[in-house]
PDB file with one MODEL, atoms N, CA, C and O in Angstrom:
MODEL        1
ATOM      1  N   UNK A   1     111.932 105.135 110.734  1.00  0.00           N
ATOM      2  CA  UNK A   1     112.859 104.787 109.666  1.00  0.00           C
ATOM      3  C   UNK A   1     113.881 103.808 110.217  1.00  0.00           C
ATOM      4  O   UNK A   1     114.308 103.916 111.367  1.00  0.00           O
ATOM      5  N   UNK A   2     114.289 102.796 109.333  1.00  0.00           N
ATOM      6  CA  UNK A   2     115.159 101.881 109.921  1.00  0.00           C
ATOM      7  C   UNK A   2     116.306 103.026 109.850  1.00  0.00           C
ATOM      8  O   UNK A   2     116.361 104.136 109.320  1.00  0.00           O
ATOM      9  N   UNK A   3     117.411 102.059 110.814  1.00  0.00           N
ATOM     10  CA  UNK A   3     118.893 102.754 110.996  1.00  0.00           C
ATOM     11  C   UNK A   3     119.844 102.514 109.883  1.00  0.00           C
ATOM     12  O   UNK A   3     121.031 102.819 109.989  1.00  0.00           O
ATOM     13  N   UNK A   4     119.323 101.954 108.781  1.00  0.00           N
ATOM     14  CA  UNK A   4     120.130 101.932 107.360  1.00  0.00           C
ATOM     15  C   UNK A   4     119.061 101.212 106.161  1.00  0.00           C
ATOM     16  O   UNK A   4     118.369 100.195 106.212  1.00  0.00           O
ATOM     17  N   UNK A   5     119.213 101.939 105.394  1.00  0.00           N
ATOM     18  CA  UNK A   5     118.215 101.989 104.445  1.00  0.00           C
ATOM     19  C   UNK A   5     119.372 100.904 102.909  1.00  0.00           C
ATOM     20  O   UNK A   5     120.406 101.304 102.373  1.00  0.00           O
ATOM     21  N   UNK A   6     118.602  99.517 102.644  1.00  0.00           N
ATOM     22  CA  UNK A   6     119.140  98.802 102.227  1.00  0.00           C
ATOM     23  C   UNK A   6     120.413  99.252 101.045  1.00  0.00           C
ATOM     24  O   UNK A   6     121.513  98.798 100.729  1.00  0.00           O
ATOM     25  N   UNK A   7     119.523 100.437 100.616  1.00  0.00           N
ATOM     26  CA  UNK A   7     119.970 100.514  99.489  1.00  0.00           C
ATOM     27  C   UNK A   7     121.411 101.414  99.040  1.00  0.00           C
ATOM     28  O   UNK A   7     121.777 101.815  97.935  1.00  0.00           O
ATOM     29  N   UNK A   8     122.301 101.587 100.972  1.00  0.00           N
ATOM     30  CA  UNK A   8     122.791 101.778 101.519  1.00  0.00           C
ATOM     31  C   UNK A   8     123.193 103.500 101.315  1.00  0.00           C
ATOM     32  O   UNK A   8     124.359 103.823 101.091  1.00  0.00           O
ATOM     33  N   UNK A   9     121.985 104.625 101.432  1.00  0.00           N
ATOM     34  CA  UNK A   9     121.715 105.743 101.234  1.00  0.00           C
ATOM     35  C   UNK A   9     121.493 106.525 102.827  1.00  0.00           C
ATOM     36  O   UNK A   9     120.553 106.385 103.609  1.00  0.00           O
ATOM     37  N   UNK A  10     122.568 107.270 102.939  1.00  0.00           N
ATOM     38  CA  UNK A  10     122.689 107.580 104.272  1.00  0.00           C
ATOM     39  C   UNK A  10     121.043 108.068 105.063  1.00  0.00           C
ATOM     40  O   UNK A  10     120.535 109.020 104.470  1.00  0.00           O
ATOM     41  N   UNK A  11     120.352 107.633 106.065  1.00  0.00           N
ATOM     42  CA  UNK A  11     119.210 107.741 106.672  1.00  0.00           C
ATOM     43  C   UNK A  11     118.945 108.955 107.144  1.00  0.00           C
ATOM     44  O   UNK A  11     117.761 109.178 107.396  1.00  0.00           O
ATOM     45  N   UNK A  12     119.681 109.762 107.324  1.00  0.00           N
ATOM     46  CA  UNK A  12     120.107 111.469 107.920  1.00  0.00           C
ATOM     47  C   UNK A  12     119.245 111.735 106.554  1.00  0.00           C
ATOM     48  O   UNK A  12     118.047 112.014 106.512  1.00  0.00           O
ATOM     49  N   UNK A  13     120.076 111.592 105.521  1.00  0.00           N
ATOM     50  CA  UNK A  13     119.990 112.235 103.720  1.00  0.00           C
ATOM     51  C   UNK A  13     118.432 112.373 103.465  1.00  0.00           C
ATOM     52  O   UNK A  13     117.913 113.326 102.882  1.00  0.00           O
ATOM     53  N   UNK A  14     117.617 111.037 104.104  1.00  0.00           N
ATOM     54  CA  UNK A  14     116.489 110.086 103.540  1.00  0.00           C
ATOM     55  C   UNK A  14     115.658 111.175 104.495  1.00  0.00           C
ATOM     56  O   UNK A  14     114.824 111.906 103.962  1.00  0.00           O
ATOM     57  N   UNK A  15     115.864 111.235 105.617  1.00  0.00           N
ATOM     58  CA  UNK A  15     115.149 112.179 106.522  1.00  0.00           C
ATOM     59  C   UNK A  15     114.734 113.549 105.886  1.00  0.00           C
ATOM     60  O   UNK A  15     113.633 114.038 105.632  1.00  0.00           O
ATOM     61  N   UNK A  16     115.854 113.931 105.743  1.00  0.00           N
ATOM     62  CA  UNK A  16     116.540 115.289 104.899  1.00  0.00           C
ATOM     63  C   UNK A  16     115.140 115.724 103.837  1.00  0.00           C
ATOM     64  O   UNK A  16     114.411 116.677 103.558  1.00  0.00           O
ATOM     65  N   UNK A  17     115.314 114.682 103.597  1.00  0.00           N
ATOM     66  CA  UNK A  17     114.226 114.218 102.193  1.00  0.00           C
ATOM     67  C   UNK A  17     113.169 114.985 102.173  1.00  0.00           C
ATOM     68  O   UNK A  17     112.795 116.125 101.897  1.00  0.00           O
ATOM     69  N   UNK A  18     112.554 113.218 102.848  1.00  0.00           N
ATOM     70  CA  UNK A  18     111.116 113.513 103.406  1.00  0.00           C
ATOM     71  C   UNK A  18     110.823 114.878 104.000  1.00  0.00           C
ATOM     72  O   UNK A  18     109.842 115.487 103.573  1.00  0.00           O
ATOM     73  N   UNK A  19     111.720 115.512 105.118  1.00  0.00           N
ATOM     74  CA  UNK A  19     110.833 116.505 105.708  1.00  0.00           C
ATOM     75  C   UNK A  19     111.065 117.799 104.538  1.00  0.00           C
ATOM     76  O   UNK A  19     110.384 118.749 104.926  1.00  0.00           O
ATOM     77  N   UNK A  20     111.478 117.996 103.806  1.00  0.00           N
ATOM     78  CA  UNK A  20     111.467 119.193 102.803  1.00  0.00           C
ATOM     79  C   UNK A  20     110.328 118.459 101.891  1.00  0.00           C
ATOM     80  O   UNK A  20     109.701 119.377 101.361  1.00  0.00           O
ATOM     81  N   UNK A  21     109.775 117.174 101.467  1.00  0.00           N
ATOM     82  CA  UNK A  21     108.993 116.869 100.612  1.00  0.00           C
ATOM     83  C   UNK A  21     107.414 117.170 101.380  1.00  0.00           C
ATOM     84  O   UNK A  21     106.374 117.332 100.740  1.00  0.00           O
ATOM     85  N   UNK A  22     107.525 117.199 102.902  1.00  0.00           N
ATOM     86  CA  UNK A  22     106.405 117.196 103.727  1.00  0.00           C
ATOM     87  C   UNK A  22     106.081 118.684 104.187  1.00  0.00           C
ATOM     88  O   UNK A  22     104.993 119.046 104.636  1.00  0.00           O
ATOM     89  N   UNK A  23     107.094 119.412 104.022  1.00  0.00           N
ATOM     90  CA  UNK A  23     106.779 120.931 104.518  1.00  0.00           C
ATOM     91  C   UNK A  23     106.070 121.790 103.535  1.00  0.00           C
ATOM     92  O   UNK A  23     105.687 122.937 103.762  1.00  0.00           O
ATOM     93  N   UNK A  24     105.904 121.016 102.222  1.00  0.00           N
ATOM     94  CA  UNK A  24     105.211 121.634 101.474  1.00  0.00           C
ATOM     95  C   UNK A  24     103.845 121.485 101.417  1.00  0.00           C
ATOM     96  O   UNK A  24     103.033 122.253 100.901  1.00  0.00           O
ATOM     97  N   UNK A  25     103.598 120.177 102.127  1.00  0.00           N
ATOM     98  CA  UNK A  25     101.676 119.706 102.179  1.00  0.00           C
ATOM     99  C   UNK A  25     101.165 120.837 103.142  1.00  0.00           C
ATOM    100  O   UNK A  25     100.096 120.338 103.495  1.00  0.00           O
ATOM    101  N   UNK A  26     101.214 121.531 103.514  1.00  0.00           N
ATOM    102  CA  UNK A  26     100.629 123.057 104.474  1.00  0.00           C
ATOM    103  C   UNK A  26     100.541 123.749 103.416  1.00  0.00           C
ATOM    104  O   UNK A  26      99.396 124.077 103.104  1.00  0.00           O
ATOM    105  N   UNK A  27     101.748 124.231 102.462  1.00  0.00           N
ATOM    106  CA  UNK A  27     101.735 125.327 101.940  1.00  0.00           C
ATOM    107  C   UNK A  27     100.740 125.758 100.447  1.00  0.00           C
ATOM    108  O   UNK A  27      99.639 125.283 100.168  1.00  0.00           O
ATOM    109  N   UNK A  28     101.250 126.425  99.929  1.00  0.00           N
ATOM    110  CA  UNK A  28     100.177 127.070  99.232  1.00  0.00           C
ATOM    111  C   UNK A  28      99.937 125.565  97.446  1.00  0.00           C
ATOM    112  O   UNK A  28     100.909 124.875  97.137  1.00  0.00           O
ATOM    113  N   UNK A  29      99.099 125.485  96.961  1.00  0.00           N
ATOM    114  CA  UNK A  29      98.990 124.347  95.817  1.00  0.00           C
ATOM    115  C   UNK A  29     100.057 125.058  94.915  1.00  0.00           C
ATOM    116  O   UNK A  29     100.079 126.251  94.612  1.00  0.00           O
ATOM    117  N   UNK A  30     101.207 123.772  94.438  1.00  0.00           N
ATOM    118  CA  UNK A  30     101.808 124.439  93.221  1.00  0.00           C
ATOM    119  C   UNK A  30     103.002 124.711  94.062  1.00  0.00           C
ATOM    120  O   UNK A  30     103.836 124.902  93.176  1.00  0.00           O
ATOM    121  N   UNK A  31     103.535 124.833  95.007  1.00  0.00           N
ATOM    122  CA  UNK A  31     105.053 125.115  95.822  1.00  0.00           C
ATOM    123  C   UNK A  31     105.705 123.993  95.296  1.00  0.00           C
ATOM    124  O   UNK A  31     105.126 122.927  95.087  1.00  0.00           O
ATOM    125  N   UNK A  32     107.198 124.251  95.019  1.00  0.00           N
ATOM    126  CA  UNK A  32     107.835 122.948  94.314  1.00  0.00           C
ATOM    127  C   UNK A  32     109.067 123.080  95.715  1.00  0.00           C
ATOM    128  O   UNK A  32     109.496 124.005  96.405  1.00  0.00           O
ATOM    129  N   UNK A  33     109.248 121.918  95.648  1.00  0.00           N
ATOM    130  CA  UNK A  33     110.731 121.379  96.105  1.00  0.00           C
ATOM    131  C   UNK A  33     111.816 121.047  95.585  1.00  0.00           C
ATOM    132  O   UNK A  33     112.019 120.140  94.777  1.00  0.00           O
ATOM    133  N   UNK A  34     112.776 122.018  96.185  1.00  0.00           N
ATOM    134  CA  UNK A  34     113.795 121.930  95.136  1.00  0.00           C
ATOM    135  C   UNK A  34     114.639 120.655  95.830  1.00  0.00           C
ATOM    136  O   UNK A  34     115.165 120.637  96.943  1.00  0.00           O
ATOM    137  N   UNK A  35     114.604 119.724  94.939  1.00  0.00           N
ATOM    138  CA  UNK A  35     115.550 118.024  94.925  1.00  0.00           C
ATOM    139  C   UNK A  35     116.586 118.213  93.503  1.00  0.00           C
ATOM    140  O   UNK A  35     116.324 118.741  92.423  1.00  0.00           O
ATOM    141  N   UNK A  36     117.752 117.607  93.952  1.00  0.00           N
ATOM    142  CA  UNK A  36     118.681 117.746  92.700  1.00  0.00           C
ATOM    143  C   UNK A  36     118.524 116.399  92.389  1.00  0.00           C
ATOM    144  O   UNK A  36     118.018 115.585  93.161  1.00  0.00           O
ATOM    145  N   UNK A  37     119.073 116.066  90.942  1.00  0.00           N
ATOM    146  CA  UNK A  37     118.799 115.029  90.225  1.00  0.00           C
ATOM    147  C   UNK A  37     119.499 113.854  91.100  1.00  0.00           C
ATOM    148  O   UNK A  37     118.972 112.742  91.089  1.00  0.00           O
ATOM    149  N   UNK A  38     120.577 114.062  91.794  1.00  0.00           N
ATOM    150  CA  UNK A  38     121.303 112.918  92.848  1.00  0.00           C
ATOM    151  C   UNK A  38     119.917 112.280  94.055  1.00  0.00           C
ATOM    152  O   UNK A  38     119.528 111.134  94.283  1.00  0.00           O
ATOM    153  N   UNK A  39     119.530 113.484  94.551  1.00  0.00           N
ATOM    154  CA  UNK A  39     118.760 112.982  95.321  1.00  0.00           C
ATOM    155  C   UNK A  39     117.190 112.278  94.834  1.00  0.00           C
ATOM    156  O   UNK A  39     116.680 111.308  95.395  1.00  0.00           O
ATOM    157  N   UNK A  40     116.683 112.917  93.834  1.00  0.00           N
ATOM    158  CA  UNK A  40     115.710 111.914  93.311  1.00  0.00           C
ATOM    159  C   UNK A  40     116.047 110.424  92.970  1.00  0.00           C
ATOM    160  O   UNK A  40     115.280 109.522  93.308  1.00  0.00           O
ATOM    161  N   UNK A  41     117.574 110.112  92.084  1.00  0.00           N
ATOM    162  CA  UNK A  41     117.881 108.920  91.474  1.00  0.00           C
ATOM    163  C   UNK A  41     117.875 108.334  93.428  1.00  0.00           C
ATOM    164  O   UNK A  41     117.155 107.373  93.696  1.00  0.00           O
ATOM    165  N   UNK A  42     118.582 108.906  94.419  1.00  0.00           N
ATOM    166  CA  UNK A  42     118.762 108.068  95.744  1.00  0.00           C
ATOM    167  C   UNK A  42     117.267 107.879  96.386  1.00  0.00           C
ATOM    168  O   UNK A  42     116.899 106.881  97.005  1.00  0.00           O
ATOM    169  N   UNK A  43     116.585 108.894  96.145  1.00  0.00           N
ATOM    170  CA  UNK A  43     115.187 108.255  96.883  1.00  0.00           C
ATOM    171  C   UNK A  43     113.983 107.459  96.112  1.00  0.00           C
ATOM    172  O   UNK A  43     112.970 107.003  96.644  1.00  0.00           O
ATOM    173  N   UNK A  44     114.316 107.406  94.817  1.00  0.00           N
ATOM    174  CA  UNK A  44     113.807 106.284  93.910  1.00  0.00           C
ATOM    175  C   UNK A  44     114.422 104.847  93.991  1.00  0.00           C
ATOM    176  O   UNK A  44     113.644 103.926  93.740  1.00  0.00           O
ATOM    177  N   UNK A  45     115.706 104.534  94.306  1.00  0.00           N
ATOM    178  CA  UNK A  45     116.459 103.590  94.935  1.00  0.00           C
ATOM    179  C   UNK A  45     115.976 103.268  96.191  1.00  0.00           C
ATOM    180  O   UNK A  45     115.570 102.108  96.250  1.00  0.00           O
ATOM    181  N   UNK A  46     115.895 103.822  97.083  1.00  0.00           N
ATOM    182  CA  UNK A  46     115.660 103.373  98.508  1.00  0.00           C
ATOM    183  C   UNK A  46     114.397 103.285  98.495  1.00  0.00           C
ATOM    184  O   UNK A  46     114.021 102.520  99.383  1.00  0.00           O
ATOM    185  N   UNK A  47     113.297 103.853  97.703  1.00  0.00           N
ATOM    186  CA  UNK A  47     111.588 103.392  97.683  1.00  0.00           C
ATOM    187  C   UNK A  47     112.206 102.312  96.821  1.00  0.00           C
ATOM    188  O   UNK A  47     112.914 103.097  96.191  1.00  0.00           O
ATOM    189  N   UNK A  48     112.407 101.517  96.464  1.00  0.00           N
ATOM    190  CA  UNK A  48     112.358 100.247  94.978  1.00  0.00           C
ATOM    191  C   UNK A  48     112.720  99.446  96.257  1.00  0.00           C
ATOM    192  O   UNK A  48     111.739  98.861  96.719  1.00  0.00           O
ATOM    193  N   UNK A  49     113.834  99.273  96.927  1.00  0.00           N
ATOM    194  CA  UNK A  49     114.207  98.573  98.166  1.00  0.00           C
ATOM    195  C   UNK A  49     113.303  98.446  99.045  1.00  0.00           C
ATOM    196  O   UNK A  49     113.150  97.296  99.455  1.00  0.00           O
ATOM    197  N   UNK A  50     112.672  99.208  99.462  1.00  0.00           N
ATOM    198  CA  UNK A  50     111.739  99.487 100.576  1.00  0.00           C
ATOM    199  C   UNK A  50     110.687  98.270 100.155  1.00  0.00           C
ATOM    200  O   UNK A  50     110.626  97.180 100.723  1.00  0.00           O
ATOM    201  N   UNK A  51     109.560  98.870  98.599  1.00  0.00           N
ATOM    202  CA  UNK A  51     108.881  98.101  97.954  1.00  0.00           C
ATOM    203  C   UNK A  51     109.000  96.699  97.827  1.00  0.00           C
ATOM    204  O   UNK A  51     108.098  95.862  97.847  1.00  0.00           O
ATOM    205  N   UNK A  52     110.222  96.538  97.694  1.00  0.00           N
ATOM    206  CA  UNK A  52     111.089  94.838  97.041  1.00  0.00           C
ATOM    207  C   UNK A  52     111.107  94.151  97.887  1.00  0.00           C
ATOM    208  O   UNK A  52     111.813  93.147  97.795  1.00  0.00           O
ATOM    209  N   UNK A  53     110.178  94.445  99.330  1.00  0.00           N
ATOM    210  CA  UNK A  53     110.611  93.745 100.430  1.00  0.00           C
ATOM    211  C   UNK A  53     109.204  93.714 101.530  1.00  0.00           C
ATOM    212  O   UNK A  53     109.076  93.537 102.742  1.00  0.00           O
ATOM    213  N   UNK A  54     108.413  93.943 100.565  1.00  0.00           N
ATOM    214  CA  UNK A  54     106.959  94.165 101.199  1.00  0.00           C
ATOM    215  C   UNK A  54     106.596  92.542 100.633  1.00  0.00           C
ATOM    216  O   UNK A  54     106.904  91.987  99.578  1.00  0.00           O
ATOM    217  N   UNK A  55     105.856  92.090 101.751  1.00  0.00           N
ATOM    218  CA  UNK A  55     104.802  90.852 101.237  1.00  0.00           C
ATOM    219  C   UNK A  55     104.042  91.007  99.714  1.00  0.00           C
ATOM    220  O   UNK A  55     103.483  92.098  99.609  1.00  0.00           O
ATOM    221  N   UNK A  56     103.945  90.350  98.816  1.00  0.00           N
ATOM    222  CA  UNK A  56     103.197  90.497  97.713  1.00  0.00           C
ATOM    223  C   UNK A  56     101.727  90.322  97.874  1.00  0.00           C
ATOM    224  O   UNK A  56     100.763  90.866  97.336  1.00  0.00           O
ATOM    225  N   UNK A  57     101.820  89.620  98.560  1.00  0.00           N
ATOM    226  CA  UNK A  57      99.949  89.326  99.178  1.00  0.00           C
ATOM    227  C   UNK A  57      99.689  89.790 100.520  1.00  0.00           C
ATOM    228  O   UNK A  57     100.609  89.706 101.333  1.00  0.00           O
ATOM    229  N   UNK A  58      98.195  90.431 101.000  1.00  0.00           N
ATOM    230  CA  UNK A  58      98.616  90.764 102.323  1.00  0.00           C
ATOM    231  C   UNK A  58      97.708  89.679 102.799  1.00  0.00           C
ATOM    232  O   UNK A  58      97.069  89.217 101.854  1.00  0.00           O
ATOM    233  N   UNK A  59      97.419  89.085 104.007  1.00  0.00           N
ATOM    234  CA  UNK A  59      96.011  88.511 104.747  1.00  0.00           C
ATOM    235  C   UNK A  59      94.861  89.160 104.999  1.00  0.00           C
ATOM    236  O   UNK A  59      94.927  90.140 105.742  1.00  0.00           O
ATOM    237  N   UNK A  60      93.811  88.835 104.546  1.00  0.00           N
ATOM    238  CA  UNK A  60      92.568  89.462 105.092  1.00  0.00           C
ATOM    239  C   UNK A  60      91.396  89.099 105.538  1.00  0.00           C
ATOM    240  O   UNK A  60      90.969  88.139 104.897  1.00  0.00           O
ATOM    241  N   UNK A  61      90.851  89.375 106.177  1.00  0.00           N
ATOM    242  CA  UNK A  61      90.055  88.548 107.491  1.00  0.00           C
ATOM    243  C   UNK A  61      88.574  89.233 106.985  1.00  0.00           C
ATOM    244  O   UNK A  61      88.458  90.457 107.042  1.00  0.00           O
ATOM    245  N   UNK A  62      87.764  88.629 106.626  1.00  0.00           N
ATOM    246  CA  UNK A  62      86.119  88.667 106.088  1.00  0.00           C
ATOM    247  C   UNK A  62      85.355  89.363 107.532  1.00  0.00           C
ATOM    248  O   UNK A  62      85.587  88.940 108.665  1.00  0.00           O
ATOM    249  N   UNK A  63      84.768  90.075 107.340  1.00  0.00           N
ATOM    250  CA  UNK A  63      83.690  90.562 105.514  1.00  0.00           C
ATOM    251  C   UNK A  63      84.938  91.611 105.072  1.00  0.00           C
ATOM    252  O   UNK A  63      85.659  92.228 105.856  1.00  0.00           O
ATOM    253  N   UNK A  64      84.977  91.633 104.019  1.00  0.00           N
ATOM    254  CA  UNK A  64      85.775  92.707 103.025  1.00  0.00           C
ATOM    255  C   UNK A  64      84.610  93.529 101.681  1.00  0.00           C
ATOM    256  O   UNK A  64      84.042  93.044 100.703  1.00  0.00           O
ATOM    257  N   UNK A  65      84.653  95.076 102.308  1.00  0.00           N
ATOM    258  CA  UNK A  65      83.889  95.160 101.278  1.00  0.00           C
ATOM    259  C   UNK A  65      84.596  96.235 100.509  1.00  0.00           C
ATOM    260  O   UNK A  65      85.061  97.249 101.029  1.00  0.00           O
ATOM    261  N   UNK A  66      84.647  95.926  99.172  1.00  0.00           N
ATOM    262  CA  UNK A  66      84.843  96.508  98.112  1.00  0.00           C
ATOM    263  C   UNK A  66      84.394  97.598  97.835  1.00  0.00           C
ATOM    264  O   UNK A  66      83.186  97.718  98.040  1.00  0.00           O
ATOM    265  N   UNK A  67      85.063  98.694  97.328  1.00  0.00           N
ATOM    266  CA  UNK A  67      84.475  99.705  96.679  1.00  0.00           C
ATOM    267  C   UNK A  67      84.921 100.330  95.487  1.00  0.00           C
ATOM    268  O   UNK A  67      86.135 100.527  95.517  1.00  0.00           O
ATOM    269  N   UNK A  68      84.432 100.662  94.579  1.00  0.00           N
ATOM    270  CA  UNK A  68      84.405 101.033  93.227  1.00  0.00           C
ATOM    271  C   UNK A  68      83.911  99.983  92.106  1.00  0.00           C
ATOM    272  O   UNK A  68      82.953  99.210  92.125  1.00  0.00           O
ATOM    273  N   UNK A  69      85.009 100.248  91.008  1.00  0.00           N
ATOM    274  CA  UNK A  69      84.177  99.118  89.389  1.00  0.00           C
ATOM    275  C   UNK A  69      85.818  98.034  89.326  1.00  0.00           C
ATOM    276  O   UNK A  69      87.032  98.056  89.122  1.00  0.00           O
ATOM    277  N   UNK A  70      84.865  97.352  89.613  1.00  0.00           N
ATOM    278  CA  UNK A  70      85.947  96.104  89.522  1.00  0.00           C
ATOM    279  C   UNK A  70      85.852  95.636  87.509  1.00  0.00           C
ATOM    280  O   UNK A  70      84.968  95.177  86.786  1.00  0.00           O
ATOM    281  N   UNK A  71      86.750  95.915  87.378  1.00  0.00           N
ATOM    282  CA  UNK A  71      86.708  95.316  85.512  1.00  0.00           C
ATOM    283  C   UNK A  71      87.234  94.229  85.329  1.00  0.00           C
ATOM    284  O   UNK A  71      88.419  94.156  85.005  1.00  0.00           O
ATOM    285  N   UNK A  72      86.425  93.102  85.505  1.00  0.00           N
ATOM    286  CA  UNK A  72      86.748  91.883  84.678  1.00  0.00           C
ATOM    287  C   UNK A  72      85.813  91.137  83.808  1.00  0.00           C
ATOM    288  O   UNK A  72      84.599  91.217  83.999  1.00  0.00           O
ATOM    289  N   UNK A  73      86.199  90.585  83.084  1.00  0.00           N
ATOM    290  CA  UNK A  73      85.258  89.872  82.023  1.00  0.00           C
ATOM    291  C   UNK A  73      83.936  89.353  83.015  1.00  0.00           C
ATOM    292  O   UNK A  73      84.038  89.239  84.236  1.00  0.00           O
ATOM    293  N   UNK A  74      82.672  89.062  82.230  1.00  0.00           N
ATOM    294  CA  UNK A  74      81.585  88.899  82.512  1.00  0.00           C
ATOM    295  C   UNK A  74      81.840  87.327  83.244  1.00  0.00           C
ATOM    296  O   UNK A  74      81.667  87.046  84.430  1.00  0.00           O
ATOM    297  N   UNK A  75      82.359  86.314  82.011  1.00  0.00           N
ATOM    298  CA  UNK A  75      82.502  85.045  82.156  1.00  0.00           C
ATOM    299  C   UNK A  75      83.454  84.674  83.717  1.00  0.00           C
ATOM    300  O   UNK A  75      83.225  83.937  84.677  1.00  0.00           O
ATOM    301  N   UNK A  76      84.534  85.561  83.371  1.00  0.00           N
ATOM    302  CA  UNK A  76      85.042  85.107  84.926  1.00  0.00           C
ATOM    303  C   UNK A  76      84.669  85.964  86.320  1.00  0.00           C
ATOM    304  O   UNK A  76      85.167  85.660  87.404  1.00  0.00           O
ATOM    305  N   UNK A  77      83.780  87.015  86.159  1.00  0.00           N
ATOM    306  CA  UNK A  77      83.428  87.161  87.623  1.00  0.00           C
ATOM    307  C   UNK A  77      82.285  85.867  88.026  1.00  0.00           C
ATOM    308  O   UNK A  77      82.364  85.229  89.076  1.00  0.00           O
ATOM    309  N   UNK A  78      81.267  85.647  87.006  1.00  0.00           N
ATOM    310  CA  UNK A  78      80.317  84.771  87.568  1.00  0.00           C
ATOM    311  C   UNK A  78      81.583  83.176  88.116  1.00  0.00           C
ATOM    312  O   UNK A  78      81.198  82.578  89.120  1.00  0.00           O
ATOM    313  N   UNK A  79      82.439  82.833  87.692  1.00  0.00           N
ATOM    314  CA  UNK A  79      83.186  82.172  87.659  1.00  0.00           C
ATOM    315  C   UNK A  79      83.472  82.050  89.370  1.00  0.00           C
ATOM    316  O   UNK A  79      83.321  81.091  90.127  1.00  0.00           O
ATOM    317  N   UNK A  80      83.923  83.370  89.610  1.00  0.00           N
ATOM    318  CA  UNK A  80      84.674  83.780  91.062  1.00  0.00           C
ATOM    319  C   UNK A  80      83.322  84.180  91.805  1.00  0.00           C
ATOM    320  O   UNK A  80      83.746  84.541  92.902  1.00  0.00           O
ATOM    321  N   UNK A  81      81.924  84.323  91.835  1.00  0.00           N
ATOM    322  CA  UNK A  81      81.113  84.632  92.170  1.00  0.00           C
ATOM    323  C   UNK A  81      80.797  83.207  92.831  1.00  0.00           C
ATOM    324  O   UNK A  81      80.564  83.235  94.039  1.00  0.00           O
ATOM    325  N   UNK A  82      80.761  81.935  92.171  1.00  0.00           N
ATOM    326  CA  UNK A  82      80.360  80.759  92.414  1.00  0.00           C
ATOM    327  C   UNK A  82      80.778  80.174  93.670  1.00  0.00           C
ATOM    328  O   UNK A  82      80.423  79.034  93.968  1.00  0.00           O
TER     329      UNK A  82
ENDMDL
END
């Protein structure tokens, strides 16, 4: 974790967070975490920051293979196929 989180939400708090959001992936399906409405609105803020600051495109280096149903019109995959 950086040493200050842009969205200027103390990093201790953000920690705080995460490890009560992570102590539940062990436990039984259906365990809730109790977050008060302050801390959801602060860690929906500091993910939007986080996000807002990622490359929009990444680089990728061939062969790339795809998996699943790609849905686009007939006309423009043969298009992008060419």
């Amino acid at each position: 974790m950086s040493s200050q989180v842009q969205s200027g939400m103390d990093p201790v708090v953000l920690d705080d967070i995460i490890k009560r959001l992570k102590e539940v992936q062990s436990a039984r399906p259906g365990k809730q975490v109790q977050l008060s409405e302050f801390e959801i609105k602060q860690l929906s803020v500091a993910s939007r920051e986080i996000f807002l600051h990622q490359p929009n495109l990444l680089e990728l280096e061939a062969p790339i293979k795809i998996c699943g149903i790609v849905r686009i019109p007939r006309q423009r995959r043969c298009a992008i196929e060419r």
